[in-house]
DSSP file (Angstrom, degrees, kcal/mol; ACC not computed):
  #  RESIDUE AA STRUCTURE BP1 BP2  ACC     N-H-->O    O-->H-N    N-H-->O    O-->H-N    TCO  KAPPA ALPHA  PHI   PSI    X-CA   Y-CA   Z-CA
    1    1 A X              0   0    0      0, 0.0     2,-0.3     0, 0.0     5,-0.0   0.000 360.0 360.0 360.0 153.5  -33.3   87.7 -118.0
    2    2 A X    >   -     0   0    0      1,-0.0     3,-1.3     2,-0.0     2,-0.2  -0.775 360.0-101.3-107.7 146.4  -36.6   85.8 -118.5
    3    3 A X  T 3  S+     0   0    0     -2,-0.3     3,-0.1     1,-0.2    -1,-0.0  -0.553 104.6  16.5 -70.4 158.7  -38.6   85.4 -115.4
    4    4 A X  T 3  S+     0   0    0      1,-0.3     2,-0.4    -2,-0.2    -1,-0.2   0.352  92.5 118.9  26.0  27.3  -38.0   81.5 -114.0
    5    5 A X    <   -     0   0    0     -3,-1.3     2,-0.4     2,-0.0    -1,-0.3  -0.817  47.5-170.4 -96.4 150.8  -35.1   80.9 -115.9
    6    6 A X        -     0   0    0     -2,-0.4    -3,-0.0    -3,-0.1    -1,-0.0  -0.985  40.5-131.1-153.8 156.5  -31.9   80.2 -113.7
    7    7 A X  S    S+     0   0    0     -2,-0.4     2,-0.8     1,-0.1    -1,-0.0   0.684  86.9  91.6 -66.8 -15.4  -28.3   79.9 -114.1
    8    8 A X        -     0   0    0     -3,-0.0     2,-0.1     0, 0.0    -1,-0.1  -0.825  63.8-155.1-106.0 121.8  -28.5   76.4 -111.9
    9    9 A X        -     0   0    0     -2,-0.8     2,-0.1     1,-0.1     3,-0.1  -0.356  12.0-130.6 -66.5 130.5  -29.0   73.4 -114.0
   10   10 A X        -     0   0    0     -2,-0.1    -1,-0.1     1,-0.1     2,-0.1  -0.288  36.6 -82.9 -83.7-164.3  -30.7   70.3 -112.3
   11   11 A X        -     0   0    0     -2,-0.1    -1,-0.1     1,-0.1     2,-0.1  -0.610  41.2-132.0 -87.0 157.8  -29.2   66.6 -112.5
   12   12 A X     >  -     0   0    0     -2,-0.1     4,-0.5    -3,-0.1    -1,-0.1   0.034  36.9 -94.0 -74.5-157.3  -30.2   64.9 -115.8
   13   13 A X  H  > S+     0   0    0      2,-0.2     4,-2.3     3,-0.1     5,-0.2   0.926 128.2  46.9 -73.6 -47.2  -31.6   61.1 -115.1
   14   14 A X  H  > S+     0   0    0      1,-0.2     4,-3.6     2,-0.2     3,-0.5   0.966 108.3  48.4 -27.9 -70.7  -28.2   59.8 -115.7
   15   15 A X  H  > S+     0   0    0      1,-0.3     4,-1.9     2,-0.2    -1,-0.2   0.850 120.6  40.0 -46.3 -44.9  -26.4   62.1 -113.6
   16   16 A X  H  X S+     0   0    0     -4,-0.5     4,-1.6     2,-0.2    -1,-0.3   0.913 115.6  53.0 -79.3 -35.0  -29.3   61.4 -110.3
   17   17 A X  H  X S+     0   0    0     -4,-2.3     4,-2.3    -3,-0.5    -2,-0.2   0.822 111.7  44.3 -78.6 -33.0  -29.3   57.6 -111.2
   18   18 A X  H >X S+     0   0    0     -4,-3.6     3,-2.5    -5,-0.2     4,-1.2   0.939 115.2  51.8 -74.8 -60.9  -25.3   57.5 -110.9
   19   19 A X  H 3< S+     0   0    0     -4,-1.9     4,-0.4     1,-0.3    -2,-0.2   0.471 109.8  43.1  -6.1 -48.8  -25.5   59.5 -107.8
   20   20 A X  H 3X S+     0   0    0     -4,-1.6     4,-2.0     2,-0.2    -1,-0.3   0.610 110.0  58.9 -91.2 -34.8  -28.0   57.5 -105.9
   21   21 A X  H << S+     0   0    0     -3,-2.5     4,-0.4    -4,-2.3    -2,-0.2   0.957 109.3  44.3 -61.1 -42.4  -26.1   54.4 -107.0
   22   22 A X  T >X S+     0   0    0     -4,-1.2     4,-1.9     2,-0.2     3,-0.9   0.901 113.5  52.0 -46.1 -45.1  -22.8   55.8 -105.3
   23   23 A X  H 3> S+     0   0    0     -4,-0.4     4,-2.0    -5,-0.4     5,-0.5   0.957 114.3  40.9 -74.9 -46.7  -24.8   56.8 -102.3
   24   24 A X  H 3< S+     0   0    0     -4,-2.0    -1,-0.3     2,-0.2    -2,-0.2   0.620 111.6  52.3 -91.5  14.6  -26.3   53.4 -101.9
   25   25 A X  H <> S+     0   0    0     -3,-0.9     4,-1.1    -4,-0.4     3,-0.3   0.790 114.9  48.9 -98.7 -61.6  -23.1   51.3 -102.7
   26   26 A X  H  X S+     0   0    0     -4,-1.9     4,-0.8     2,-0.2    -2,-0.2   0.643 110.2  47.7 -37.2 -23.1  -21.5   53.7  -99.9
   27   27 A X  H  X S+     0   0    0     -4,-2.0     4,-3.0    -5,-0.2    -1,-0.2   0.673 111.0  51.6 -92.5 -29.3  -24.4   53.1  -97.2
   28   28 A X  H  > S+     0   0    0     -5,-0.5     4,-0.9    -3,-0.3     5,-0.2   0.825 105.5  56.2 -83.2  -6.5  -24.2   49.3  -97.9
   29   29 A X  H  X S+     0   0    0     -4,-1.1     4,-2.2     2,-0.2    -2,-0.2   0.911 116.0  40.4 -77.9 -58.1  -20.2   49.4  -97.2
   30   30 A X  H  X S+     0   0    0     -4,-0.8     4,-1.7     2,-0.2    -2,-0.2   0.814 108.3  55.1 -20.1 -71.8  -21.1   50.9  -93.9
   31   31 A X  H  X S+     0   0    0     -4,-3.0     4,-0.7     2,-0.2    -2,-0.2   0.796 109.0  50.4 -55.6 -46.4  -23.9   49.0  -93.0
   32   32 A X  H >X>S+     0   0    0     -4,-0.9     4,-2.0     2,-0.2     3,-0.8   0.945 110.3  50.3  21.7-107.1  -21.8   45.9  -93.4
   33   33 A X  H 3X5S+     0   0    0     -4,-2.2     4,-1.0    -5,-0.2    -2,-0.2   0.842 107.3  55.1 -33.4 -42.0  -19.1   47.1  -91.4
   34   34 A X  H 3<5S+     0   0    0     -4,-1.7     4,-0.2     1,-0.2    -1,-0.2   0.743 102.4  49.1 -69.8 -27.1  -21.2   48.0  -88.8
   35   35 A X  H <X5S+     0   0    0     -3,-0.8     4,-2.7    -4,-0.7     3,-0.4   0.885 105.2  57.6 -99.7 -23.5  -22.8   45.2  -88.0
   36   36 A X  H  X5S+     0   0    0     -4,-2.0     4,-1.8     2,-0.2     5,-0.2   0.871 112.2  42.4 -21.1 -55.4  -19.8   43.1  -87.9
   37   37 A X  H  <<S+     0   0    0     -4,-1.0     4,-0.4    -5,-0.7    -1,-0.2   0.930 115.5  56.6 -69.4 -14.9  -18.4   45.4  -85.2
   38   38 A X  H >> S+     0   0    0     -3,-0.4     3,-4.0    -4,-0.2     4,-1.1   0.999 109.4  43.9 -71.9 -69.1  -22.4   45.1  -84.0
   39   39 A X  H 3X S+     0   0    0     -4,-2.7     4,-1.6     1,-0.3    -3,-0.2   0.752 111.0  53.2 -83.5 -23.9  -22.1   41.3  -83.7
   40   40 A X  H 3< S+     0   0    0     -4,-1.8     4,-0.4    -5,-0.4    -1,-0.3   0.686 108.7  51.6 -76.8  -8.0  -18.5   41.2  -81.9
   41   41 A X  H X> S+     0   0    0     -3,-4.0     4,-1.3    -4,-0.4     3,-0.6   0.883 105.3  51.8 -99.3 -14.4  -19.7   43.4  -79.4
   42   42 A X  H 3X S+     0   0    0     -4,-1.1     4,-2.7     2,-0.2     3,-0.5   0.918 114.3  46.4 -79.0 -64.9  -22.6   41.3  -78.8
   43   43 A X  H 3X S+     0   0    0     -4,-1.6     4,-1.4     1,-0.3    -1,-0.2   0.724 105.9  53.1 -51.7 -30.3  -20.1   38.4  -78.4
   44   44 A X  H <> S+     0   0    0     -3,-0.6     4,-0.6    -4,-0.4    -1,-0.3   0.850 114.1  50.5 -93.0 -20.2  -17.7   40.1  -76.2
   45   45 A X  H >X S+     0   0    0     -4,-1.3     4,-2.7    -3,-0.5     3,-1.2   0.969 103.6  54.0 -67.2 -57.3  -21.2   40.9  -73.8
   46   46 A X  H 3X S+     0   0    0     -4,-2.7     4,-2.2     1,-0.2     5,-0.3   0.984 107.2  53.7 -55.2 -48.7  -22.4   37.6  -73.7
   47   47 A X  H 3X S+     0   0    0     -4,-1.4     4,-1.8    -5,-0.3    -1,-0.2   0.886 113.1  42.0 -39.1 -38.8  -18.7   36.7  -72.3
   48   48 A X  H XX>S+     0   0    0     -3,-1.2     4,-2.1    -4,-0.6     3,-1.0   0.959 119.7  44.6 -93.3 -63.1  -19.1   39.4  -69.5
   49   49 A X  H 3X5S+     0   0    0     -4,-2.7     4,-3.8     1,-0.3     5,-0.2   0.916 114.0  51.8 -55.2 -46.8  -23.1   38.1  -68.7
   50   50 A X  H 3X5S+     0   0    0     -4,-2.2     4,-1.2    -5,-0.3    -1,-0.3   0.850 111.3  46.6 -63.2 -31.7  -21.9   34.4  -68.9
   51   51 A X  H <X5S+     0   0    0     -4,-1.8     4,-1.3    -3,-1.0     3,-0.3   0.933 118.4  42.9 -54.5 -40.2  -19.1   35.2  -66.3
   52   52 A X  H  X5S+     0   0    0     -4,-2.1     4,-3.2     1,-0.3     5,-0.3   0.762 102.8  59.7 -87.0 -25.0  -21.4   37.0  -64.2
   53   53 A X  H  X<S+     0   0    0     -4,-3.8     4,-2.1    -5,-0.6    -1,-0.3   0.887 110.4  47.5 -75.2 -17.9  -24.3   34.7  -64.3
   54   54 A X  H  < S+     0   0    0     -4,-1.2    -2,-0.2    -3,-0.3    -1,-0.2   0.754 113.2  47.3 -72.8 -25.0  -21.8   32.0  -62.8
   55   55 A X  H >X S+     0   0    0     -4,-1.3     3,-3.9     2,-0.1     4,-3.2   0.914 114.1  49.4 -55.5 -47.0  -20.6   34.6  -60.1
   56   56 A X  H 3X S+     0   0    0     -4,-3.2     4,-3.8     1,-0.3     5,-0.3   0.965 112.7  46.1 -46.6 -42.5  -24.5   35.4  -59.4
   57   57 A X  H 3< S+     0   0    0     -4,-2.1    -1,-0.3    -5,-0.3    -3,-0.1   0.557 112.2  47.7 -94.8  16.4  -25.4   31.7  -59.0
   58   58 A X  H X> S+     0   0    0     -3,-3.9     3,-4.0     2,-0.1     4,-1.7   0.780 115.2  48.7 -71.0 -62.3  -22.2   30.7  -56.6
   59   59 A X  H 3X S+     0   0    0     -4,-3.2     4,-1.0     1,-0.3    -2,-0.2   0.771 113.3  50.0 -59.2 -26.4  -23.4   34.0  -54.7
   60   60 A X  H 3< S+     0   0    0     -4,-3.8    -1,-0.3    -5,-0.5    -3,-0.1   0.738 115.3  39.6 -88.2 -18.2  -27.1   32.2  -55.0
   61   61 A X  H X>>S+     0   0    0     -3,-4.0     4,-3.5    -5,-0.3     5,-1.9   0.879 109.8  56.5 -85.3 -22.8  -26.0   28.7  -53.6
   62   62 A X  H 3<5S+     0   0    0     -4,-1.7    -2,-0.2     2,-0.3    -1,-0.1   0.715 113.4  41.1 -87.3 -34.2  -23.9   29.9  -51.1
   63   63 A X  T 3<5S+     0   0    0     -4,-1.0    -1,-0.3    -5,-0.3    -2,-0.1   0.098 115.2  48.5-119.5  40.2  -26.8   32.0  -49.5
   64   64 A X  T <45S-     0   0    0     -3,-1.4    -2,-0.3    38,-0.3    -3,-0.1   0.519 102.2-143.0-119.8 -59.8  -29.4   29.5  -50.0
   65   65 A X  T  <5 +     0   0    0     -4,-3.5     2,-0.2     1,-0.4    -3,-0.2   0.757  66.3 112.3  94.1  72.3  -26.6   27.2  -48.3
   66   66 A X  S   <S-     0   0    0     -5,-1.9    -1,-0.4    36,-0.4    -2,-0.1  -0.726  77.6 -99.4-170.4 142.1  -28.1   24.4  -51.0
   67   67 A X        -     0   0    0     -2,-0.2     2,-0.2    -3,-0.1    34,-0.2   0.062  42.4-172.3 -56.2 157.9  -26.4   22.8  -54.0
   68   68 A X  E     -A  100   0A   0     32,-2.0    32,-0.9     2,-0.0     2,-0.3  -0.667   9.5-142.6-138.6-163.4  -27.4   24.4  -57.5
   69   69 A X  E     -A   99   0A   0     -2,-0.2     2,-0.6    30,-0.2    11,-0.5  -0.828   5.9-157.5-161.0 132.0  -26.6   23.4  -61.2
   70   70 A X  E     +A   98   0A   0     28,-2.7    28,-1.2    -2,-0.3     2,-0.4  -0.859  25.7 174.6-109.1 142.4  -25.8   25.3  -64.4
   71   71 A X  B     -C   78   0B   0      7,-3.3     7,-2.6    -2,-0.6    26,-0.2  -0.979  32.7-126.9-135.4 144.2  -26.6   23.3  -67.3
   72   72 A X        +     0   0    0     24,-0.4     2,-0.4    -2,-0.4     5,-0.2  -0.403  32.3 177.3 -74.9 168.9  -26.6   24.0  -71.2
   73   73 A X    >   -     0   0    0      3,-0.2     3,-2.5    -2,-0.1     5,-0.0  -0.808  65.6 -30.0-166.9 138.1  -30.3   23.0  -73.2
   74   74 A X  T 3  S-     0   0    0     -2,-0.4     3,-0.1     1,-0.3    -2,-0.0   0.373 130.8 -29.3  16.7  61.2  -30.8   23.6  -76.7
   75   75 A X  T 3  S+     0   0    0      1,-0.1    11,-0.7    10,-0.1     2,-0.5   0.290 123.8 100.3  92.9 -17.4  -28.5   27.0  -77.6
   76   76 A X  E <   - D   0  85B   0     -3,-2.5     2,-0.4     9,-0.2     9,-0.3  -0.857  68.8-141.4-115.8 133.3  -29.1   28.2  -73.6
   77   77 A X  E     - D   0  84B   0      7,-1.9     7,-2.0    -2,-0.5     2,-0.3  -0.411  26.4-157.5 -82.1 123.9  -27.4   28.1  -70.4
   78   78 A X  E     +CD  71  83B   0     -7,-2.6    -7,-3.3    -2,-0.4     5,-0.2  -0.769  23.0 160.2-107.5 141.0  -30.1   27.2  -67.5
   79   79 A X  E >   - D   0  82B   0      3,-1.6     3,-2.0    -2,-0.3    -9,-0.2  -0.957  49.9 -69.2-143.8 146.2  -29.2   28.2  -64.3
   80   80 A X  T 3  S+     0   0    0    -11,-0.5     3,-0.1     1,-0.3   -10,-0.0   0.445 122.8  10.7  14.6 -66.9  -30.8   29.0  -60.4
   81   81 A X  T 3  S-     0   0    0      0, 0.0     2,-0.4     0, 0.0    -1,-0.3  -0.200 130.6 -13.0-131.1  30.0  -32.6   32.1  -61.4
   82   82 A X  E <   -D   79   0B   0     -3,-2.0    -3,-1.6     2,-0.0     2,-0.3  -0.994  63.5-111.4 163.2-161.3  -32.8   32.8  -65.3
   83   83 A X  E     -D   78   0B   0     -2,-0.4     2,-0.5    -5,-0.2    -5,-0.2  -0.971  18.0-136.7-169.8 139.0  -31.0   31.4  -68.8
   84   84 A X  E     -D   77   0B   0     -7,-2.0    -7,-1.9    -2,-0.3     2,-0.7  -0.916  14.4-134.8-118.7 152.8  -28.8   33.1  -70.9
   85   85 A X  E     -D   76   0B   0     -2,-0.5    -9,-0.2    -9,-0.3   -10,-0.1  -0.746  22.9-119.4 -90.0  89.8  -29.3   32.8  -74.7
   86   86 A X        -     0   0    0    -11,-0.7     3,-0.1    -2,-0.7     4,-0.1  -0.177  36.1-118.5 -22.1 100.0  -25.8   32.0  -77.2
   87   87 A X    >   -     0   0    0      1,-0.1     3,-2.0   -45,-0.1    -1,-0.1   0.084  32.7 -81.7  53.6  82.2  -25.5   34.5  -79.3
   88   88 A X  T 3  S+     0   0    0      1,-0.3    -1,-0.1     3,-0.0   -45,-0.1  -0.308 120.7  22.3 -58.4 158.8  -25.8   34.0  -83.5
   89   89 A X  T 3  S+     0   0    0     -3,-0.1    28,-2.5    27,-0.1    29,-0.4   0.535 107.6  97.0  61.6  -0.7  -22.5   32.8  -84.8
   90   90 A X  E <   +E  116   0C   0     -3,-2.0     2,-0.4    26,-0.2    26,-0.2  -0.948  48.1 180.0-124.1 138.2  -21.3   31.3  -81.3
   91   91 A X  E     -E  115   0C   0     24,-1.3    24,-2.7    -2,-0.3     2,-0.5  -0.839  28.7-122.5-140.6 139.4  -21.7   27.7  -80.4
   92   92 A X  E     -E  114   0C   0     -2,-0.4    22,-0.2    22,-0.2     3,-0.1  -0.743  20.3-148.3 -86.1 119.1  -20.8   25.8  -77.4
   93   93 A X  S    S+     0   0    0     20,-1.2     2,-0.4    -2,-0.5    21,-0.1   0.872  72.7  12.7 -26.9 -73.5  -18.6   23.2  -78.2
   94   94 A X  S    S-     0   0    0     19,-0.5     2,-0.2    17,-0.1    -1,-0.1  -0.914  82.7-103.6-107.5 137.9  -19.5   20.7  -75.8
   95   95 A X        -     0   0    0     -2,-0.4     2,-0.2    -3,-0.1   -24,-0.0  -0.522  40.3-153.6 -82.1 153.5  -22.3   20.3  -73.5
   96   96 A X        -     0   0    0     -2,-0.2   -24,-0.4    14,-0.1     2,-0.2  -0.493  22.9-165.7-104.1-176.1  -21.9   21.1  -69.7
   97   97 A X        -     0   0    0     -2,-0.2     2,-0.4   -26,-0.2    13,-0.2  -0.640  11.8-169.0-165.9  96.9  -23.0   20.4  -66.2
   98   98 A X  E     -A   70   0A   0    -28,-1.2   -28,-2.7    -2,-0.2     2,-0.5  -0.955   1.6-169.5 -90.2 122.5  -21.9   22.7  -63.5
   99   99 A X  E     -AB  69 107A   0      8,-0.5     8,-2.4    -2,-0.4     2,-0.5  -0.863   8.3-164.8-118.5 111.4  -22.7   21.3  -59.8
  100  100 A X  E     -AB  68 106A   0    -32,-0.9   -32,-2.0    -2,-0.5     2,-0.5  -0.859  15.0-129.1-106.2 134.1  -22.1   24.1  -57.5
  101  101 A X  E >>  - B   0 105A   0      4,-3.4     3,-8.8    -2,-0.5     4,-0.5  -0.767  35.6 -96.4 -93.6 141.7  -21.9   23.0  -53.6
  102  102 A X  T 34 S+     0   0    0     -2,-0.5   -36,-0.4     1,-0.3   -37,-0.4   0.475 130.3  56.2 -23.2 -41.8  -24.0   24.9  -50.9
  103  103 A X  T 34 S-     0   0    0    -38,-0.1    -1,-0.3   -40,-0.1   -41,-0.2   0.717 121.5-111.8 -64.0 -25.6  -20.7   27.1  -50.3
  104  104 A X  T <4 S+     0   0    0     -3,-8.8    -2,-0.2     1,-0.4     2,-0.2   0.692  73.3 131.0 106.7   7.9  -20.8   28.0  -54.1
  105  105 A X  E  <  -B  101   0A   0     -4,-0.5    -4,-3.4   -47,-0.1     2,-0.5  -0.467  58.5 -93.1 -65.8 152.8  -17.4   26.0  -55.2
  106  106 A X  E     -B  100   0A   0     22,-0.3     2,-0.6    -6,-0.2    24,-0.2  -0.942  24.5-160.9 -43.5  85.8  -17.1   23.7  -57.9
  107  107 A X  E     +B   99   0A   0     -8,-2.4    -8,-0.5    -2,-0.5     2,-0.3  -0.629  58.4  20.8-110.8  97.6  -17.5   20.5  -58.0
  108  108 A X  S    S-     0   0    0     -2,-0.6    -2,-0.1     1,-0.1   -10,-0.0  -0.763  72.8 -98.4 133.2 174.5  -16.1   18.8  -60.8
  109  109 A X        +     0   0    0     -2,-0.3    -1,-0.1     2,-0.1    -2,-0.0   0.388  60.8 148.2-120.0 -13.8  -13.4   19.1  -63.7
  110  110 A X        -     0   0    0    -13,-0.2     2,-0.5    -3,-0.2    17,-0.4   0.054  36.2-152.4 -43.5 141.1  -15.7   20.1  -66.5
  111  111 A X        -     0   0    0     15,-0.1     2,-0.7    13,-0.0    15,-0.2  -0.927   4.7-150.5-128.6 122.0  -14.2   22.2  -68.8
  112  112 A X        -     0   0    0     13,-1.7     2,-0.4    -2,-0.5   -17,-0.0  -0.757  16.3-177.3-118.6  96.6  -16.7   24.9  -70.8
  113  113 A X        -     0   0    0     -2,-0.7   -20,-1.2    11,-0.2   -19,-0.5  -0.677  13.7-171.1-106.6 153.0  -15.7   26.1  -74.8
  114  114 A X  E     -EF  92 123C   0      9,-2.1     9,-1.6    -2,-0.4     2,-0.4  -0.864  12.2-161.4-123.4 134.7  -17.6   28.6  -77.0
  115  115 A X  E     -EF  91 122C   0    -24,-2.7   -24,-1.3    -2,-0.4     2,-0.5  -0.998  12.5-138.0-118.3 136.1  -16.1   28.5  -80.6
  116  116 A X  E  >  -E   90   0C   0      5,-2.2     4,-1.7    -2,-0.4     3,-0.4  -0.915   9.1-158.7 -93.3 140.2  -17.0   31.8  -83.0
  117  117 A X  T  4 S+     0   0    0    -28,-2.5    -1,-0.1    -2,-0.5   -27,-0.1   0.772  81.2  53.2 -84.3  -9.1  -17.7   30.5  -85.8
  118  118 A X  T  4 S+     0   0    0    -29,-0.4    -1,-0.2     1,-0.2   -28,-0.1   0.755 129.0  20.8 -82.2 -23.0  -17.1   33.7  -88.0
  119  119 A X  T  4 S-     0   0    0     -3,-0.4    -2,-0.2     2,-0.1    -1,-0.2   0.226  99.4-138.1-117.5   3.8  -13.4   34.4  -86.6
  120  120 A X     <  +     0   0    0     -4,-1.7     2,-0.2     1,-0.2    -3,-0.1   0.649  49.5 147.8  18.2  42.9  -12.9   30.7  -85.3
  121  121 A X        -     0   0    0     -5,-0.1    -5,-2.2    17,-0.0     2,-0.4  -0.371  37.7-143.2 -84.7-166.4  -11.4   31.7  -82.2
  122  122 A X  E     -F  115   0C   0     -7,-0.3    17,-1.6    -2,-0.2     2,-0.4  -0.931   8.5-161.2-138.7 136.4  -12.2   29.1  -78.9
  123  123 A X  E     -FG 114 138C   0     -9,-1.6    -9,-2.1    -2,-0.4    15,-0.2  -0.964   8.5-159.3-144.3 140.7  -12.7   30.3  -75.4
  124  124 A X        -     0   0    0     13,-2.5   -11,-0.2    -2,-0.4     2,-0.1  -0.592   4.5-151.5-106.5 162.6  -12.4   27.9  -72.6
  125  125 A X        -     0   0    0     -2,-0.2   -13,-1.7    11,-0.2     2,-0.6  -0.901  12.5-170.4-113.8  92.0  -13.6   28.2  -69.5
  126  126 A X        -     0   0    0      9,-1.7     9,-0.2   -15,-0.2   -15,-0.1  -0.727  20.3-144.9-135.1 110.1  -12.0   26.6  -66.5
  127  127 A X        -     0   0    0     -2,-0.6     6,-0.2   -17,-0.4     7,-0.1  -0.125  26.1-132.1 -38.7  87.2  -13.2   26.4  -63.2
  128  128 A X     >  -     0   0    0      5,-0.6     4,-1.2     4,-0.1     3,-0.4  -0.273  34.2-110.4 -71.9 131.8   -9.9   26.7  -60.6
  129  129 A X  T  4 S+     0   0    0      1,-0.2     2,-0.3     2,-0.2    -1,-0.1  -0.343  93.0  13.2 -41.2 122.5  -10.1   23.8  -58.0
  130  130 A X  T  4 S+     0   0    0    -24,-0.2    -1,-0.2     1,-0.1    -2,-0.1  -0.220 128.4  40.8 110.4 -40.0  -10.8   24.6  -54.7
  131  131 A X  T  4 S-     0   0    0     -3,-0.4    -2,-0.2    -2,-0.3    -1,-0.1   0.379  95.8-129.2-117.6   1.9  -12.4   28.9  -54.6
  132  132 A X     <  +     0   0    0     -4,-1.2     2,-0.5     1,-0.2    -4,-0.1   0.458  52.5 153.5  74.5  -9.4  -14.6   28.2  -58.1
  133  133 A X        -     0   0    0     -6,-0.2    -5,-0.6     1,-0.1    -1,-0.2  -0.217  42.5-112.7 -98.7 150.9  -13.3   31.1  -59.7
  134  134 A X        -     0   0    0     -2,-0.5     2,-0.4    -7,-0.1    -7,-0.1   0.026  19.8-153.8 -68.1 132.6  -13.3   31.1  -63.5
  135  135 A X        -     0   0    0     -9,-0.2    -9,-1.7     2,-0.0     2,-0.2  -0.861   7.3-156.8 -88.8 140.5  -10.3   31.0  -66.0
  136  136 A X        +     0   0    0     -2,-0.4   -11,-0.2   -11,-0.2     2,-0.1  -0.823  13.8 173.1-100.0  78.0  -10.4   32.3  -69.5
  137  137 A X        -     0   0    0     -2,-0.2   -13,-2.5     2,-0.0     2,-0.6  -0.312  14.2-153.5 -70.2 144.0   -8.3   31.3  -72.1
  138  138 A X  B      G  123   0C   0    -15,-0.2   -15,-0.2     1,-0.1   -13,-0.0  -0.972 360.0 360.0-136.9 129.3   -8.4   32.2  -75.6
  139  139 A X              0   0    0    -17,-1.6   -16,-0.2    -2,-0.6    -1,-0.1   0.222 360.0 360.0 -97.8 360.0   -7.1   30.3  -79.0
C-alpha cells in the first residue's frame, strides 16, 4: 500500500454538483413551507392582539370614565393608547369607526371584516349590543 493512497474515493464534479442541487431543491421545499405556516401564525396573532386591544381600550374608557374611539388609517387600527399594524396578505374590508362610551360599551352597529387574501377566508367582527363584547364569525 502506497503511502496517501486510500480506499475512499471522493465525489467527482458531477456527483457534488447533483448532490448540492438535491440539497438545495430540498431546503427551498422547506423553506416555502415554513413560511406559509410562518405567515398563518402571524395572522391567527394579529386576531388574538386585535381582540385584546379592543378589550384593553373598553377597560381604558371605562377607567378614564370618557368616551374613546378605535379607528382604521392607512393598513392600521388607531386606538387610545397604541396602533396595531395589518398584517401582509390581510386587508380590512371596510373601514371602521368604533365609539366606545365612558362605561366601555359600544355605540353603534358597525360591523368589522378582515379578508385573507391567500386563503380568501372573511372574519367579521361584531360588536353584541348592550355589554360590547365581540363576536367572531368565520367564512
Amino acid at each position: 500500500m502506497k503511502v496517501g493512497s486510500s480506499p475512499i474515493r471522493a465525489f467527482t464534479l458531477l456527483e457534488s454538483l447533483l448532490t448540492l442541487g438535491i440539497t438545495l431543491f430540498l431546503l427551498t421545499l422547506l423553506s416555502v413551507g415554513i413560511g406559509e405556516v410562518y405567515r398563518t401564525f402571524e395572522k391567527n396573532l394579529f386576531y388574538i392582539r386585535f381582540e385584546h386591544f379592543y378589550t384593553e381600550s373598553q377597560t381604558l374608557a371605562w377607567a378614564r370614565q370618557e368616551s374613546t374611539q378605535l379607528y382604521v388609517q392607512e393598513g392600521r387600527i388607531i386606538g387610545p393608547e397604541g396602533e396595531l399594524e395589518l398584517p401582509e396578505g390581510l386587508e380590512l374590508v371596510s373601514n371602521f369607526q368604533l365609539d366606545l362610551d365612558s362605561k366601555g360599551n359600544h355605540t353603534g352597529l358597525s360591523r368589522i371584516v378582515f379578508r385573507d387574501q391567500a386563503s380568501g377566508k372573511t372574519i367579521h367582527y361584531q360588536a353584541r349590543i348592550g355589554n360590547g363584547i365581540l363576536q367572531r364569525t368565520e367564512e
